[in-house]
C-alpha beads as a LAMMPS data file, in Angstrom:
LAMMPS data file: protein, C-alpha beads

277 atoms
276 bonds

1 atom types
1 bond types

-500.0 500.0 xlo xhi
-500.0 500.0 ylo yhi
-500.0 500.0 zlo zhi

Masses

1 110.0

Atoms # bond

1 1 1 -28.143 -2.774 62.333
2 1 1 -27.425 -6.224 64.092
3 1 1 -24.435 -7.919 64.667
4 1 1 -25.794 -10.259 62.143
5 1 1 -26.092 -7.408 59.656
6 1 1 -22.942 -6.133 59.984
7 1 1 -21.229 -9.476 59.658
8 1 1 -22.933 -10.148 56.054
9 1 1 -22.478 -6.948 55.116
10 1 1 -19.072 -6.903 55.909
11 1 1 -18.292 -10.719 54.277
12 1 1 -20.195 -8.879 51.076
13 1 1 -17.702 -5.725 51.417
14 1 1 -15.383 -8.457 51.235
15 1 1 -16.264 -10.357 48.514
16 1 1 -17.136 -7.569 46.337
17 1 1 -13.680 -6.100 47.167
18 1 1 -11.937 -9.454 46.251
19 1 1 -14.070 -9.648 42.918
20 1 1 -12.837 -6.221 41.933
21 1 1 -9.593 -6.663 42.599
22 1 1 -9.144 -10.355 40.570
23 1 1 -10.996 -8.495 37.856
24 1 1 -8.941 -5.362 37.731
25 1 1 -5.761 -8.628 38.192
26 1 1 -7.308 -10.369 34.655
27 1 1 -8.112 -7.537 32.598
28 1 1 -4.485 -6.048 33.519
29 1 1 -3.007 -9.258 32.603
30 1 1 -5.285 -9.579 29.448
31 1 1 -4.018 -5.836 28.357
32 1 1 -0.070 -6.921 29.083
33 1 1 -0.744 -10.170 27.274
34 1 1 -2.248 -8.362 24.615
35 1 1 0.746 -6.437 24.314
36 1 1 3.139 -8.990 24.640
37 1 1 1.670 -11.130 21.634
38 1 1 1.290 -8.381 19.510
39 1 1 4.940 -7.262 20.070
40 1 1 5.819 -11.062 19.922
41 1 1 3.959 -11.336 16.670
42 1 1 5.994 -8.271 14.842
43 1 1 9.379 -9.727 16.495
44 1 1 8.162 -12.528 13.995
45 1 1 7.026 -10.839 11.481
46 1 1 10.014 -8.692 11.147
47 1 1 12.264 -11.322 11.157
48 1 1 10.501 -13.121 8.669
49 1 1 12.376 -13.889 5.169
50 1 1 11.217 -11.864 2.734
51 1 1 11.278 -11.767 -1.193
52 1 1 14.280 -9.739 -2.116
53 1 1 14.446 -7.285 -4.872
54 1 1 15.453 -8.828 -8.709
55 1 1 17.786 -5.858 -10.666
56 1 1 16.242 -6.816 -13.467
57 1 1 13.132 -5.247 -12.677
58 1 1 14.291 -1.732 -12.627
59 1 1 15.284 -1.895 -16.211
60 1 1 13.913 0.718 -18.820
61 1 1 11.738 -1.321 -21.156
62 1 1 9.730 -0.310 -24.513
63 1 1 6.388 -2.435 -24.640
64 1 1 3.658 -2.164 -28.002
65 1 1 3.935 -1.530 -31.806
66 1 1 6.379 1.074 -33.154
67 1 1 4.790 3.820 -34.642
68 1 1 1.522 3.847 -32.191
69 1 1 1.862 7.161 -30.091
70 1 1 4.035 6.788 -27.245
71 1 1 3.236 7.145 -23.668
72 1 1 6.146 7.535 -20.858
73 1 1 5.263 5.744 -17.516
74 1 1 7.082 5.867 -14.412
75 1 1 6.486 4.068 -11.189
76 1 1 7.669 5.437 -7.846
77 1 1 7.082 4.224 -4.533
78 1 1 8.187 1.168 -2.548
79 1 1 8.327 -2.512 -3.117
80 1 1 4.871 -2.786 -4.818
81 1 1 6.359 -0.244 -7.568
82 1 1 9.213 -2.181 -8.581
83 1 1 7.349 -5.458 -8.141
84 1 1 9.091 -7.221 -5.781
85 1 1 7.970 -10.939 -5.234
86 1 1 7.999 -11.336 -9.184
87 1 1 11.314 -12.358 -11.124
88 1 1 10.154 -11.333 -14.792
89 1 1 9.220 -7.491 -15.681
90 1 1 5.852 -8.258 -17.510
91 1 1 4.856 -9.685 -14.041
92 1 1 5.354 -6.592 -12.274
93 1 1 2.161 -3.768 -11.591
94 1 1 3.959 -1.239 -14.143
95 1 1 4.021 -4.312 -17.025
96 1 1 0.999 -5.405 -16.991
97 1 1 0.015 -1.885 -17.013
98 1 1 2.031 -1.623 -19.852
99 1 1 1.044 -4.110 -21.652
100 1 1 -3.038 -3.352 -21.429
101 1 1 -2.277 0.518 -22.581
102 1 1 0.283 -0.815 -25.281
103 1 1 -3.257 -3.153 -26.295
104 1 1 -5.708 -0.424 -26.239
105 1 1 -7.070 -1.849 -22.963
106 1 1 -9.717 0.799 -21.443
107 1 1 -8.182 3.969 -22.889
108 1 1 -10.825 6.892 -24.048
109 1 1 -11.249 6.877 -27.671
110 1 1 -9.482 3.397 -28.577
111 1 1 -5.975 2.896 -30.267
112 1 1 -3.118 1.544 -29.063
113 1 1 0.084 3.029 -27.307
114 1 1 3.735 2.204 -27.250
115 1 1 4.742 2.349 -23.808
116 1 1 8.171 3.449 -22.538
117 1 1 7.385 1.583 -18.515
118 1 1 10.396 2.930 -16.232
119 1 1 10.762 2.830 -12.457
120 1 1 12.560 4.082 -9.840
121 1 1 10.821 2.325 -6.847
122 1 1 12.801 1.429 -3.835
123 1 1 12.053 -1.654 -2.079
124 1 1 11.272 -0.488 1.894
125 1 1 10.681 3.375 0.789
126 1 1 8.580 5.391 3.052
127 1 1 6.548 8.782 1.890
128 1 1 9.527 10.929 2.803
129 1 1 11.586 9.018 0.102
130 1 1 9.770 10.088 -2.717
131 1 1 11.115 13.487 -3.400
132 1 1 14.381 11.630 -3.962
133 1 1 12.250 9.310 -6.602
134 1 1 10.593 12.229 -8.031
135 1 1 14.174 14.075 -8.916
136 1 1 15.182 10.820 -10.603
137 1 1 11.948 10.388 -12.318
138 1 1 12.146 13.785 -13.912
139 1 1 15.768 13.804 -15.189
140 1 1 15.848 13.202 -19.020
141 1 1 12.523 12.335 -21.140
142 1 1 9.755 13.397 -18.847
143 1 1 7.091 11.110 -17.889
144 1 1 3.720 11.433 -18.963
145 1 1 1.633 9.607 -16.469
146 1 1 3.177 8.817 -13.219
147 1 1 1.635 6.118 -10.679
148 1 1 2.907 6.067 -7.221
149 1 1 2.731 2.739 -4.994
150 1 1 3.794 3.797 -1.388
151 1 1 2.035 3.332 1.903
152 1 1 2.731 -0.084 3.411
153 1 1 6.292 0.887 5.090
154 1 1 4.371 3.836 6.620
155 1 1 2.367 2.091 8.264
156 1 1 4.732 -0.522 9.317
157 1 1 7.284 2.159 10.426
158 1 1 4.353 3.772 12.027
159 1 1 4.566 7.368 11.081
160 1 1 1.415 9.376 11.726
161 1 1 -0.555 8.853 8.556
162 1 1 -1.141 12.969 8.275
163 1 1 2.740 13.259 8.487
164 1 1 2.978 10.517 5.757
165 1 1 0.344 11.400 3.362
166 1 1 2.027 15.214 3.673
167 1 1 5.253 13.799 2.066
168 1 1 3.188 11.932 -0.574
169 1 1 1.192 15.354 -1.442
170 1 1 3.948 17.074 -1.866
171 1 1 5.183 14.547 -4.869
172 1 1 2.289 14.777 -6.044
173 1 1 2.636 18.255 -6.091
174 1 1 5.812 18.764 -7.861
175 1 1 5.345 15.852 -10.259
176 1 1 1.830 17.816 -11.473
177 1 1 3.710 21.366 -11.669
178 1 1 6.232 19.660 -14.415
179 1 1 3.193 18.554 -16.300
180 1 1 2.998 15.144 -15.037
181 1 1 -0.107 13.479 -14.626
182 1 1 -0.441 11.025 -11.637
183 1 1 -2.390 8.188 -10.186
184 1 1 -1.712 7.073 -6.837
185 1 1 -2.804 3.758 -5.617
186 1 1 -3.066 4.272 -1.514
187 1 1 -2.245 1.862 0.685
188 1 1 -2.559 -1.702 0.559
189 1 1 -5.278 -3.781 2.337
190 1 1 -2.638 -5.171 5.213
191 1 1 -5.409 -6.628 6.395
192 1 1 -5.046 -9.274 3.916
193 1 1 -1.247 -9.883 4.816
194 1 1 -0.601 -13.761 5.428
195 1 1 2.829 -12.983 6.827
196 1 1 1.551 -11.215 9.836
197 1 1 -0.752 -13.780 12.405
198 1 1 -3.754 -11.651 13.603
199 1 1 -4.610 -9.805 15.932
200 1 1 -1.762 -7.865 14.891
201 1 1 -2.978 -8.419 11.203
202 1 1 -6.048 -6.341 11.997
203 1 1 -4.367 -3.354 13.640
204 1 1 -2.257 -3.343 11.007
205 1 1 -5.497 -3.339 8.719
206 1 1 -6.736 -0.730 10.445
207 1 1 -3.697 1.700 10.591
208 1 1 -3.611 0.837 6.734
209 1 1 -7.162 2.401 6.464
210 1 1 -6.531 5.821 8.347
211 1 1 -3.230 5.849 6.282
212 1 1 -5.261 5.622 2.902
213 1 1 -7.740 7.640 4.258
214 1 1 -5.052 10.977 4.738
215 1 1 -3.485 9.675 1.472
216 1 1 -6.619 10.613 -0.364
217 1 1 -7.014 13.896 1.065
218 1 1 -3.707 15.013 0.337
219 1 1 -3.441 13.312 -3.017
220 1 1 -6.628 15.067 -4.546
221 1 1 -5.384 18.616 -2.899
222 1 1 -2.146 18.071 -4.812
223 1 1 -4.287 17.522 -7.856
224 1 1 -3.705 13.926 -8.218
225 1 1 -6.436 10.635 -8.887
226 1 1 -6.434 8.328 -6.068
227 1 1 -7.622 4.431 -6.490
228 1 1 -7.987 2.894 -3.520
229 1 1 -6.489 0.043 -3.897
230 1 1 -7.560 -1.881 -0.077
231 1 1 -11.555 -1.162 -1.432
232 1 1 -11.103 -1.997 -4.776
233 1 1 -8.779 -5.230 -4.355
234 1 1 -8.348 -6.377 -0.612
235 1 1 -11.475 -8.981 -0.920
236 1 1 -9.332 -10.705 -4.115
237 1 1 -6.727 -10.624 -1.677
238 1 1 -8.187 -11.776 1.685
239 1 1 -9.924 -14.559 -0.488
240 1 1 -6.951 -15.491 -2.593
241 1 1 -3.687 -16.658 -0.749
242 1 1 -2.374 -16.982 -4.406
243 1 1 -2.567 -13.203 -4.808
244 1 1 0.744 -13.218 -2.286
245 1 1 3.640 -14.598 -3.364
246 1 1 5.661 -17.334 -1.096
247 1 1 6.484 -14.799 1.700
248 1 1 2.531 -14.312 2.132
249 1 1 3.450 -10.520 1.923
250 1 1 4.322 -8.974 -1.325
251 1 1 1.866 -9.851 -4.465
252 1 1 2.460 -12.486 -6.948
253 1 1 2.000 -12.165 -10.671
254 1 1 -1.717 -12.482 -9.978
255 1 1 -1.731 -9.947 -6.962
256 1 1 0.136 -7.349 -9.455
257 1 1 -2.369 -8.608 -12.424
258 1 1 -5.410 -7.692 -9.580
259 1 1 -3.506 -4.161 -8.912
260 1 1 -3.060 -3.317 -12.320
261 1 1 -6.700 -3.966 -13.542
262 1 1 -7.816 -1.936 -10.206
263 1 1 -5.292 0.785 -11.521
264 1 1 -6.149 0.717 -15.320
265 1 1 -9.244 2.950 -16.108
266 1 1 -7.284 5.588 -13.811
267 1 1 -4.617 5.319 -15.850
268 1 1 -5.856 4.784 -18.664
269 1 1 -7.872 8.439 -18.372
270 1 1 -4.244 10.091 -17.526
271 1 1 -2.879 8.734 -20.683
272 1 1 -5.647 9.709 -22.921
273 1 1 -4.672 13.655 -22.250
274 1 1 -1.314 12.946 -23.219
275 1 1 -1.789 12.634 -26.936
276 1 1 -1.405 15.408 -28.145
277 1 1 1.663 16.451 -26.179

Bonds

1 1 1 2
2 1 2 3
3 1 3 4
4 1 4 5
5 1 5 6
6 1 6 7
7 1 7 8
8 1 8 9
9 1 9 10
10 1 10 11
11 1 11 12
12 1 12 13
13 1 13 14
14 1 14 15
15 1 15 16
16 1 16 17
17 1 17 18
18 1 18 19
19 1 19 20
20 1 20 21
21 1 21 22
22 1 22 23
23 1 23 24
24 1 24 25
25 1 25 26
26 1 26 27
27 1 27 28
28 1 28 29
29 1 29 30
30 1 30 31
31 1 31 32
32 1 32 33
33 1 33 34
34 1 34 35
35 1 35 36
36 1 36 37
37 1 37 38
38 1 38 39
39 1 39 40
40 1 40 41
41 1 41 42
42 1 42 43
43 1 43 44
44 1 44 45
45 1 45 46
46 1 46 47
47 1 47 48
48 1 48 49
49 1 49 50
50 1 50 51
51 1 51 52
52 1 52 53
53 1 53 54
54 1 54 55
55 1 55 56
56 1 56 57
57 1 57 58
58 1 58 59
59 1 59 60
60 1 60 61
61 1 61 62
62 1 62 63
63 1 63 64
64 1 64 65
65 1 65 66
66 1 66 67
67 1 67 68
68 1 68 69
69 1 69 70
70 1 70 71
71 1 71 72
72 1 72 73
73 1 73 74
74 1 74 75
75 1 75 76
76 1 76 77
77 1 77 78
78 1 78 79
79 1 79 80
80 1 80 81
81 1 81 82
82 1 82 83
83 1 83 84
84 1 84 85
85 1 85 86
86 1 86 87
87 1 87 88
88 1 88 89
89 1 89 90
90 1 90 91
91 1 91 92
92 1 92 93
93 1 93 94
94 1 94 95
95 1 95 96
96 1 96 97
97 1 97 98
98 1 98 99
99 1 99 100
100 1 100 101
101 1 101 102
102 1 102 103
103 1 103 104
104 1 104 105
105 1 105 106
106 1 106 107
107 1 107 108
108 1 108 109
109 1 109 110
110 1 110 111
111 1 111 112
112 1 112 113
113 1 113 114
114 1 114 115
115 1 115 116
116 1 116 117
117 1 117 118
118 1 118 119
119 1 119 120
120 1 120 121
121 1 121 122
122 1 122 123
123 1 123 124
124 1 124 125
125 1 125 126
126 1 126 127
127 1 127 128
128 1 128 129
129 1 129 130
130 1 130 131
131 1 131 132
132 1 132 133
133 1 133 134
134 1 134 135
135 1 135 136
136 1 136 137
137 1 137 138
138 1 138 139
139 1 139 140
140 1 140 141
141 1 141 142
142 1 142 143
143 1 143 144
144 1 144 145
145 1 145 146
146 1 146 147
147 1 147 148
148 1 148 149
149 1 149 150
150 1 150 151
151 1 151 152
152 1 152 153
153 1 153 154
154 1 154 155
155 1 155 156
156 1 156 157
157 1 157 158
158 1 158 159
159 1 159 160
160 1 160 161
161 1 161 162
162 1 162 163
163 1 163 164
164 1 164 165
165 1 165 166
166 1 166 167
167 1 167 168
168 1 168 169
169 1 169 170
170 1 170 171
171 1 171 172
172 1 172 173
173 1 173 174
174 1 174 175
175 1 175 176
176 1 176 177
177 1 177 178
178 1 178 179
179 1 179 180
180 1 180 181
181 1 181 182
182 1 182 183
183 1 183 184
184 1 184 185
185 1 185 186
186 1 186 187
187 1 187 188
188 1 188 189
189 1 189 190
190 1 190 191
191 1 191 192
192 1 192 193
193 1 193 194
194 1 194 195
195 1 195 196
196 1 196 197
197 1 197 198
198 1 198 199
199 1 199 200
200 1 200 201
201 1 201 202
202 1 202 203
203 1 203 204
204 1 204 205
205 1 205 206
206 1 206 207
207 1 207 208
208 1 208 209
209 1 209 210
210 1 210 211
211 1 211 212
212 1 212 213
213 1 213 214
214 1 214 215
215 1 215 216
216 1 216 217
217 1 217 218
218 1 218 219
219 1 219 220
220 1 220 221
221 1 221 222
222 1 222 223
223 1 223 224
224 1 224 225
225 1 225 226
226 1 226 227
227 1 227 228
228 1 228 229
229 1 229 230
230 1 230 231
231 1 231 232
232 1 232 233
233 1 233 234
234 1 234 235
235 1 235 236
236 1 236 237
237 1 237 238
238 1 238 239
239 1 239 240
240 1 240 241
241 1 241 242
242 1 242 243
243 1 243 244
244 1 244 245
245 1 245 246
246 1 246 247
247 1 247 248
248 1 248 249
249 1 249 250
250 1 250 251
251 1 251 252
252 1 252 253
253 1 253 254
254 1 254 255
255 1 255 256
256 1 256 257
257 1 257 258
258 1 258 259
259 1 259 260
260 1 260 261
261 1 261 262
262 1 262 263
263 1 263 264
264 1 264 265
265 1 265 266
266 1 266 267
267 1 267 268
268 1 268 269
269 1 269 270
270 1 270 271
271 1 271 272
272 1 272 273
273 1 273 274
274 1 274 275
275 1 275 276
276 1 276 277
């Protein structure tokens, strides 16, 4: 090799070394920036204000004709179950649920049903609060159908989705052994949240999905029906800031009206069995 040679081949060494090293510089930077505005983004979104919980809404309620066969709901979970974001009952998931079974609305065979709608949702519950909910919900007049709304603080709180979706199994579990039929709606499409700027609105879209995913598999195990509610609603919601009530994270009237007509015909197929009960 000539002295030429070496020289280029060392100024190329060079160069390629110098190139490595800014790119190795930028996509290190990129990754801590990455981090950095996603943890700057939940700072914000966790100090966000957010609707707060009205007492009204955890009031016992009787909705539909007396006479017509009764049916005893009960909605556990978080937030989403007492309807939080709403200030009137009839707005909430578990009234207008009430209402469309108290009108006949999708249920096997026709007729109407009077519906005694109670909850004992707990704004910011997690899957490991539920056996608390499911003691409540089973002291006194048992429930016939129960519908559980929980997922979101999971995910937020980010507990391992398996871990999560064990708690909710085992709910589901002991709510079916006492007779209880149950409909779960998994987690929320957080993908559509408006309170939470992207990117971290997409992971938290994605961790949503792996949480409804285990959800699922331990709800049908337990011998529960699963509507999954991110398929079946979260393009209403992504389309419709209106679905979201003014803290763009909890539904609206609408969101809850989109929820409960996703929720009905499940529903609707748990409270035909209870008839003759």
């Amino acid at each position: 090799m000539t002295g030429l040679d070496t020289t280029i081949g060392t100024a190329t060494y060079g160069i390629a070394t110098r190139i490595a090293r800014g790119a190795a510089v930028t996509l290190l930077a990129g990754a801590v920036g990455g981090i950095a505005l996603l943890a700057g983004e939940a700072f914000v979104a966790r100090n966000r204000r957010y609707a707060r919980p009205e007492l009204g809404l955890a009031l016992r309620s009787t909705v539909g004709r007396a006479g017509a066969p009764p049916l005893r709901l009960v909605l556990l979970g978080d937030s989403a179950a007492l309807g939080v974001g709403v200030d009137r009952a009839d707005e909430t998931v578990g009234g207008q649920l009430a209402r469309l079974l108290s009108e006949g609305a999708a249920l096997v065979g026709g007729g109407q049903r009077q519906v005694r709608l109670s909850s004992v949702g707990v704004s910011g519950s997690r899957s490991t609060d539920l056996a608390t909910q499911v003691a409540r919900a089973l002291l006194g007049e048992q429930p016939d159908v129960a519908v559980i709304l929980v997922g979101a603080n999971d995910v937020v709180g980010l507990r391992r989705p398996g871990e999560a979706a064990a708690y909710l199994g085992a709910a589901v579990r002991r709510l079916r052994g006492a007779g209880v039929r149950v409909v779960v709606g998994t987690c929320p499409d957080l993908g559509a949240v408006r309170a939470i700027a992207p990117p971290l609105r997409q992971v938290a879209g994605w961790l949503g999905r792996q949480t409804a995913r285990a959800q699922a598999v331990a709800v049908i195990e337990a011998g529960g029906t699963v509507v999954d509610l991110a398929a079946e609603t979260g393009a209403v919601f992504r389309a419709d800031a209106g679905t979201l009530c003014h803290d763009g994270y909890h539904p609206s009237a609408d969101g809850y009206r989109v929820w409960a007509h996703a929720l009905l015909p499940a529903v609707a197929r748990a409270a035909a069995g209870t008839r003759q009960r």
